[in-house]
C-alpha positions in Angstrom: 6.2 -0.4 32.1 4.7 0.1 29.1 4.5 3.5 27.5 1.3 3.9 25.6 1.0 6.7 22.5 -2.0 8.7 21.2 -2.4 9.5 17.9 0.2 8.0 16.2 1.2 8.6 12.1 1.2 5.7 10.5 3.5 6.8 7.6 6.2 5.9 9.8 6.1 2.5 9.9 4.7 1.6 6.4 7.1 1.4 3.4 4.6 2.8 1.0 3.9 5.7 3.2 0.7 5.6 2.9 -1.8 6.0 5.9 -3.4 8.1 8.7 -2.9 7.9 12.5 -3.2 4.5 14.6 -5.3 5.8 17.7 -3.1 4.0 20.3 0.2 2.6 19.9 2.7 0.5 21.9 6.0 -1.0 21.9 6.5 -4.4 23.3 10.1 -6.0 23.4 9.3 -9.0 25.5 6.9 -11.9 26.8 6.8 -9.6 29.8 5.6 -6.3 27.9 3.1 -8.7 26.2 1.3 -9.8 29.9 1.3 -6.0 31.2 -0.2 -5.2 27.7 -2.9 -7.9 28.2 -3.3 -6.7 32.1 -4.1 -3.4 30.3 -6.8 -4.6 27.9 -8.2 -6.7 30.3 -9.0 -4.0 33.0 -9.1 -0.4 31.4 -12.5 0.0 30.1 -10.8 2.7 27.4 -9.4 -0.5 25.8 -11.1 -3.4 26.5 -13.3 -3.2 23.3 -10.8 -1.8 21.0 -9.4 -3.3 18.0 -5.9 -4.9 18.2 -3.5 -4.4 15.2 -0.1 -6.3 15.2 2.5 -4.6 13.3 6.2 -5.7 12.2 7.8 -4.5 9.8 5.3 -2.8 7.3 6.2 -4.1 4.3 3.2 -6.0 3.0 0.6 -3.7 4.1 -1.0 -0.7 2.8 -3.1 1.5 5.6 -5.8 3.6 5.1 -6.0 7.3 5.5 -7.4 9.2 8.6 -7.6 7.6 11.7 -7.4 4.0 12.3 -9.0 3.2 15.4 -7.3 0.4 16.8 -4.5 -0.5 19.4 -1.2 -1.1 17.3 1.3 -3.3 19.0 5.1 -2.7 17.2 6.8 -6.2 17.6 9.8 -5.9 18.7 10.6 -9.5 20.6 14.4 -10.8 19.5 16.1 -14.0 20.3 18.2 -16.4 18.2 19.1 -19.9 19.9 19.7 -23.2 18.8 17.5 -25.5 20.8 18.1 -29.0 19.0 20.6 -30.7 16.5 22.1 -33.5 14.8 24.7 -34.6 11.9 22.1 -33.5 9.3 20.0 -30.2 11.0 19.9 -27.9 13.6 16.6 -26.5 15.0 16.5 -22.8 15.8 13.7 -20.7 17.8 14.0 -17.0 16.5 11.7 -13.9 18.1 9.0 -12.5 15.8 10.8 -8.9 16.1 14.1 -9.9 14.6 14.5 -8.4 11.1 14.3 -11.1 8.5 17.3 -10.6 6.5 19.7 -10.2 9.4 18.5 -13.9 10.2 19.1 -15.1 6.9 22.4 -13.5 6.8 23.1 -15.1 10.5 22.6 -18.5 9.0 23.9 -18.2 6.2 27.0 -17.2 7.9 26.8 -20.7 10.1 26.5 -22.7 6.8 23.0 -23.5 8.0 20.6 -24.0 4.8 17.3 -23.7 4.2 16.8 -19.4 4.2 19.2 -18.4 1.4 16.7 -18.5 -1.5 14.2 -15.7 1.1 17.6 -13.5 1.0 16.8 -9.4 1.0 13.0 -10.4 1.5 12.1 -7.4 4.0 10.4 -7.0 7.2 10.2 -9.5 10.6 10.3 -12.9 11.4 7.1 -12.8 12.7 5.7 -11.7 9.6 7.0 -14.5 8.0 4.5 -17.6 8.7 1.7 -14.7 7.9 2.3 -14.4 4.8 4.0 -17.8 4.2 6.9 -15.6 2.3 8.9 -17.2 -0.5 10.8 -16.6 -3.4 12.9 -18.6 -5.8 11.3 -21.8 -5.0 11.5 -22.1 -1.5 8.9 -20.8 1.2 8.7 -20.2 4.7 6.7 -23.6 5.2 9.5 -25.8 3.9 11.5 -24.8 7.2 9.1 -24.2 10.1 8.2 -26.4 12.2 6.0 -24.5 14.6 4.8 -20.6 15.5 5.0 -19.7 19.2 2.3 -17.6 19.3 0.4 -15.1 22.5 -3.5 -15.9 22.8 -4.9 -12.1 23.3 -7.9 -13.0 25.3 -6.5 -15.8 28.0 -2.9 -14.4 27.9 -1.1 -17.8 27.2 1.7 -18.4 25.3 1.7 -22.2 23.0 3.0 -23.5 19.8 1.2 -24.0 16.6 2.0 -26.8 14.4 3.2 -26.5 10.6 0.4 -28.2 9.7 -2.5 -26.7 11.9 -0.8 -23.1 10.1 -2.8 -24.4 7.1 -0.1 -22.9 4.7 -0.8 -22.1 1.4 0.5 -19.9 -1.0 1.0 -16.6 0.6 -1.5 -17.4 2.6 -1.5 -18.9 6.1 -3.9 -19.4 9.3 -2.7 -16.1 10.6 -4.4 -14.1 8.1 -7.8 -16.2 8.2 -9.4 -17.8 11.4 -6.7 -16.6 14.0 -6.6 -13.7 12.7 -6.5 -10.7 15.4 -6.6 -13.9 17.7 -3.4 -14.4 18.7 0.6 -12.6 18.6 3.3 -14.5 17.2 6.2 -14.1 19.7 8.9 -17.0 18.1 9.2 -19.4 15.3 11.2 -22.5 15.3 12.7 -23.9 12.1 15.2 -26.6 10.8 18.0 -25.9 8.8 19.9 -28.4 7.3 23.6 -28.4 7.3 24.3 -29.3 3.2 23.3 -27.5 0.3 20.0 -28.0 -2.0 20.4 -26.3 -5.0 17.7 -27.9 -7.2 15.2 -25.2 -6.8 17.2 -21.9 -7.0 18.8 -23.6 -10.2 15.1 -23.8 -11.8 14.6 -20.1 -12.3 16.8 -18.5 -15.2 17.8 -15.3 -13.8 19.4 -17.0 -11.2 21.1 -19.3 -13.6 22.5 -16.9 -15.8 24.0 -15.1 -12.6 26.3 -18.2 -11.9 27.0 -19.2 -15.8 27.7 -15.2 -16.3 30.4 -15.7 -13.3 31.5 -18.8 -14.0 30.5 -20.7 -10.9 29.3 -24.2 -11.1 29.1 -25.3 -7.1 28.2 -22.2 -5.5 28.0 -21.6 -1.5 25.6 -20.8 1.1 27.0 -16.8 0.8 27.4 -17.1 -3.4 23.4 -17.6 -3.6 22.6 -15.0 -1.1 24.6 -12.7 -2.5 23.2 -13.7 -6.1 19.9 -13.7 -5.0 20.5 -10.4 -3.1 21.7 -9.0 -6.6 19.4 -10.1 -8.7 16.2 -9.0 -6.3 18.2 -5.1 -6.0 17.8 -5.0 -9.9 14.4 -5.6 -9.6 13.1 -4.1 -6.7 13.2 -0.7 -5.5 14.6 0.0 -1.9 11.4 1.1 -0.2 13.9 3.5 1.6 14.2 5.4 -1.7 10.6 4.9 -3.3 8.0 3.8 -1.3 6.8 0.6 -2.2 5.7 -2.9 -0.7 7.3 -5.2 -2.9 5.1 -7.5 -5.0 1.7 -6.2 -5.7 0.1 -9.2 -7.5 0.0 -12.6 -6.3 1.1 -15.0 -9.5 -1.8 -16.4 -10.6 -2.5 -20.4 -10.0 -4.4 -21.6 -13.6 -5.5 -24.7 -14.6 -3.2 -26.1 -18.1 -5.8 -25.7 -20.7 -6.1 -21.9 -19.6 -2.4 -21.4 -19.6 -2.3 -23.7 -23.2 -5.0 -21.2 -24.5 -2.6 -18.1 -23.0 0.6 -19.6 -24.5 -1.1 -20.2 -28.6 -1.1 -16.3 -28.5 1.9 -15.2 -26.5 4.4 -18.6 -27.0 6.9 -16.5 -25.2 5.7 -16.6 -21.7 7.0 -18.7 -19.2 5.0 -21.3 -16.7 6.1 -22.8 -13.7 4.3 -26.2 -12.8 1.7 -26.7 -9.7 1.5 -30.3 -9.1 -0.3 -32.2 -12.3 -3.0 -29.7 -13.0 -2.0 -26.0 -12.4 0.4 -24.0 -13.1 2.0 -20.4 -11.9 2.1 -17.7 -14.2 4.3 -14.8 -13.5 1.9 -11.8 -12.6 5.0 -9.1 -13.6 4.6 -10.9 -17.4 1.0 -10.4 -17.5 1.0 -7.0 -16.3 3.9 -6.0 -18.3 2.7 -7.6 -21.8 -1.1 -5.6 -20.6 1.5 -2.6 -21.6 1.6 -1.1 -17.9 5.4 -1.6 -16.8 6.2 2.0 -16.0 2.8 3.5 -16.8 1.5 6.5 -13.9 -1.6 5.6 -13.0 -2.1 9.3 -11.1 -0.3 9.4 -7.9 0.9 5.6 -8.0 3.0 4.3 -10.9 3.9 1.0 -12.7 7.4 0.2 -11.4 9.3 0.9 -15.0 12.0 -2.3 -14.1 9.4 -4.5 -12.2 5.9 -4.5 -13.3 5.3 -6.0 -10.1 5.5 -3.8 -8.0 3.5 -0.3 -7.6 5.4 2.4 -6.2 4.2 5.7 -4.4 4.7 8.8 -6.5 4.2 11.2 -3.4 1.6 11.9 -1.2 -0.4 9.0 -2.8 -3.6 8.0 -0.6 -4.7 4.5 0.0 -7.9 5.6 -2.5 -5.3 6.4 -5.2 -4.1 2.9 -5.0 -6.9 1.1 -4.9 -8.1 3.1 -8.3 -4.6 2.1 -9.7 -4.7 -1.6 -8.9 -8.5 -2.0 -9.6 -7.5 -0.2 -12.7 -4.7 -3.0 -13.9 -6.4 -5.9 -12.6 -9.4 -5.1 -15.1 -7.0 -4.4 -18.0 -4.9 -7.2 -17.4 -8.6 -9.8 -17.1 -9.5 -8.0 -20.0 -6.5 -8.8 -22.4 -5.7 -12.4 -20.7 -9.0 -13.3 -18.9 -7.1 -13.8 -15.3 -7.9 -12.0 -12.7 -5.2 -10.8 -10.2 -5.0 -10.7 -6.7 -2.9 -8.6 -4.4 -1.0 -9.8 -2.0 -0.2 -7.2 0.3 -3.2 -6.6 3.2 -5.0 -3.3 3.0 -6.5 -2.2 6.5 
């Protein structure tokens, strides 16, 4: 049965500890907590009209203060199995509550490839086709091959295509029309059984890692580990300072802006999008707007990652929203491009 909580701090389960009270809260471990839940909403007029809020891992969300007047659902749903596989992949459905690194760390261990660039990303599987995670080249897209998923007004459970997610960067389906539509209870990927290394080998930190170690073929465990070391130096434990990671989206710009950007600053690196576009490292701009370790009041500059904002203490969601409107117009104002955060604010 399901135990439903009043009045529950949100601090608790957001790595920036920032937030207010969720007016209703549950639990739900299985597909079977997930039908007495929707039972519940269906048939107590208390709930019927209330807002539902899913909730994994809080890592990529900042809350606001006071209450928040909707029924949070924790994810909790695990399960790992193989449920296809040949000489070249192996299919895998995995349950939206797992923790993401443990899974990456689990297939890693099978010599299963496909997650080892996303090493030490934080939070749930479930949060994963959300937010269309990547890092270091890869992205959650380039594996998945459909999102089980809960419809919250029928109560039944069906798969979602890659394609219909509409995946784009950091930025899927889930956080646009289905939205608040539907729970994502499993994913199924495919992991291939050799190693790629042509995209972790495109970024220079990564690299010099292996040229600094000497190691010319690495494995499976040598890029996770390398990628797991190079991330710790970069990003604070949210354990120890609350944070959620990246702040600012990279920005996507057309050549002749980045041309015009690169005249001035001929130091700054680009990373191509197709013919047309290219991704410029946020962290650079923001750090070469002279803001890397600046306070901005209660939140501060990250002083080794310009990326990322990190809570000072008792910082509201007001304080951060001053502090990132704050950079964004410095950083338009010395560059022209305008950032975006990637983290949802509720």
């Amino acid at each position: 049965m399901l135990k439903i909580l009043e009045y529950v701090d949100i601090k608790n389960y957001s790595t920036f500890k920032i937030g207010g009270q969720f007016r209703y809260f549950t639990l739900i471990s299985s597909i079977s907590d997930l039908k007495s839940f929707h039972i519940i909403i269906q048939n107590d007029l208390i709930f019927k009209n209330i807002p539902i809020f899913i909730l994994g891992g809080g890592s990529n969300i900042v809350f606001s203060d006071g209450l928040l007047d909707v029924f949070a659902l924790k994810n909790e749903i695990k399960g790992f199995e193989i449920i296809s596989e040949t000489d070249e992949y192996i299919d895998i459905k995995v349950g939206a509550g797992e923790i993401w690194d443990d899974i990456v760390k689990k297939t890693v261990d099978m010599n299963l490839s496909g997650f080892e660039s996303l090493s030490a990303i934080p939070g749930t599987v479930g949060a994963g086709p959300v937010q269309n995670i990547g890092a270091y080249g890869s992205e959650i897209k380039d594996t998945l091959l459909e999102v089980e998923v809960f419809d919250i007004k029928n109560g039944e459970i069906f798969n979602i295509s890659n394609k219909d997610c509409k995946f784009g960067y950091r930025d899927s389906i889930f956080k646009n029309e289905f939205k608040g539509k539907y729970i994502i209870t499993a994913v199924i990927y495919r992991l291939e059984k050799f190693v790629s290394l042509s995209k972790v080998f495109s970024y220079p930190g990564v690299i010099k890692y292996f040229d600094d170690k000497g190691i010319e073929n690495p494995t499976l465990k040598q890029i996770r580990e390398a990628i797991i070391d190079i991330r710790s130096k970069k990003l604070p434990n949210p354990k120890d300072i609350p944070n959620v990671g990246s702040f600012f989206k990279n920005p996507i710009v057309e050549n002749n802006i980045a041309d015009g950007i690169k005249v001035k600053y001929p130091e700054i690196k680009f990373f191509p999008i197709g013919e047309k576009y290219v991704k410029i490292p946020a962290g650079w701009l923001i750090e070469n707007a002279g803001l890397k370790g600046k306070s901005l009041g209660s939140i501060s500059v990250y002083d080794k990652n310009a990326l990322v904002l990190v809570n000072n203490g008792n910082a509201t969601k007001d304080d951060l929203l001053k502090a990132k409107n704050e950079i964004i117009k410095i950083v338009e104002e010395k560059f022209g491009i305008i950032l975006e955060q990637e983290p949802e604010v509720v």
